[in-house]
N, C-alpha and C positions, 0 to 999 in steps of 0.2 A: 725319429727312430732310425736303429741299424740293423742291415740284416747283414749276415756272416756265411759263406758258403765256404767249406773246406775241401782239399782237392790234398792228391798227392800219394795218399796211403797206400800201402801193398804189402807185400809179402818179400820179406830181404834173408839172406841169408846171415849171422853173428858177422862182424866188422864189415860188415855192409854201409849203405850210405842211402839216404831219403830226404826227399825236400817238399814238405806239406806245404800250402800255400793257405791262407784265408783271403778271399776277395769281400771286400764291405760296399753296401749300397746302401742308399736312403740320404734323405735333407741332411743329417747329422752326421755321415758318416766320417765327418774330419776331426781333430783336435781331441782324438778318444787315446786315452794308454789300449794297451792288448796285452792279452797273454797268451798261451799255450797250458791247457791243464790234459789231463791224462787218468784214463779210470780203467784199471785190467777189470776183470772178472772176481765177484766176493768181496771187492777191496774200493773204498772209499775215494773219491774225485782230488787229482794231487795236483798240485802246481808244479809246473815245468820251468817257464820258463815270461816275464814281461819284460816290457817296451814302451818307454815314456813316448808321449805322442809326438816330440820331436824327434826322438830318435837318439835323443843324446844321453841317455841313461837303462839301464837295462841289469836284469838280476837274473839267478839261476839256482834253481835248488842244487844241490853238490855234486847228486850222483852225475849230473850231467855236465858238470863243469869241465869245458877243455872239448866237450864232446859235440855239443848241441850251439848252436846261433841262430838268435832271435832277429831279424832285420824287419824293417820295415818303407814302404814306398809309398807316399804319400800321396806322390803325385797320381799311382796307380790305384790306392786307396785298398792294397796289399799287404797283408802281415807274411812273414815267411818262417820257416823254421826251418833249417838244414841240418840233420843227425845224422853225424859220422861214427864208425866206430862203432855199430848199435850191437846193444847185447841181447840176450833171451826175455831179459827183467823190463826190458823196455818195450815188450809187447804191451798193447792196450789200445782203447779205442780217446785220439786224441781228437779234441776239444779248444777251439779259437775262443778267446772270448774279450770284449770293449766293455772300457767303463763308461760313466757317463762323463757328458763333453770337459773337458778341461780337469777333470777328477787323475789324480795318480792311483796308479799300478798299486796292486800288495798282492798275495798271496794267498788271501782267503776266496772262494769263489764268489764268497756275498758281495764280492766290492765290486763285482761285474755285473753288468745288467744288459748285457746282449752275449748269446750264444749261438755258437755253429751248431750243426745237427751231426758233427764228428766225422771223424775219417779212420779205419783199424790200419793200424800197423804191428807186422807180424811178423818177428824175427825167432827161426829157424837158429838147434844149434848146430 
C-alpha cells in the first residue's frame, strides 16, 4: 500500500505562482505513475496533470498547458506540481493521486488507487 500527503496550497493572487508537493510512503510506494486532479465546488473531480513512473513521460489537460509542470523525485518518493501563471478558474481543492505499481497514467480517476486527502488553492482576481 501507499499513502499520499499533499502540501503546498494557499491563497495566490491571478499570475501568481504555487508549488503543491505530494510526499508517498508505504512497501509500494515506488514504480507508481501520479497525477494531479482538481475538483472546485458543484463541479466534478478533473485531471490536471500525470507522470510516468520514470519520469520520462508526462500529459496535461490544455487549459494548463505552458502553465503547470508535473515533476517527479523518486529518490525523495515526491510528486511535484509547479502552477505558474494561475488564474481565478484554477481555484479548487487539488488532489495527488498513484496508480497501482508498474500500471500507466490516464485521466480518468478510476485508474488510480491511492489518494491524497487534497490541498485548496485559491486564486484571487
Amino acid at each position: 500500500q501507499v499513502q499520499l500527503v499533499e502540501s503546498g496550497g494557499g491563497l495566490v493572487q491571478a499570475g501568481g505562482s504555487l508549488r503543491l508537493s505530494c510526499a508517498a510512503s508505504g512497501r509500494t510506494a515506488s514504480g507508481r505513475a501520479a497525477g494531479w486532479f482538481r475538483q472546485a465546488p458543484g463541479k466534478e473531480r478533473e485531471f490536471v496533470a500525470a507522470i510516468s513512473w520514470t519520469g520520462g513521460r508526462t500529459d496535461y489537460r490544455d487549459s494548463v498547458k505552458g502553465r503547470f509542470t508535473i515533476s517527479i523525485d523518486n529518490a525523495k518518493k515526491t510528486l511535484y506540481l509547479q502552477m505558474n501563471s494561475l488564474k481565478p478558474e484554477d481555484t479548487a481543492v487539488y488532489y495527488c493521486a498513484a496508480t497501482a505499481v508498474y500500471r500507466d497514467y490516464g485521466r480518468s480517476p478510476n485508474e488510480y488507487d491511492a489518494w491524497g486527502q487534497g490541498t485548496q488553492v485559491t486564486v484571487s482576481s
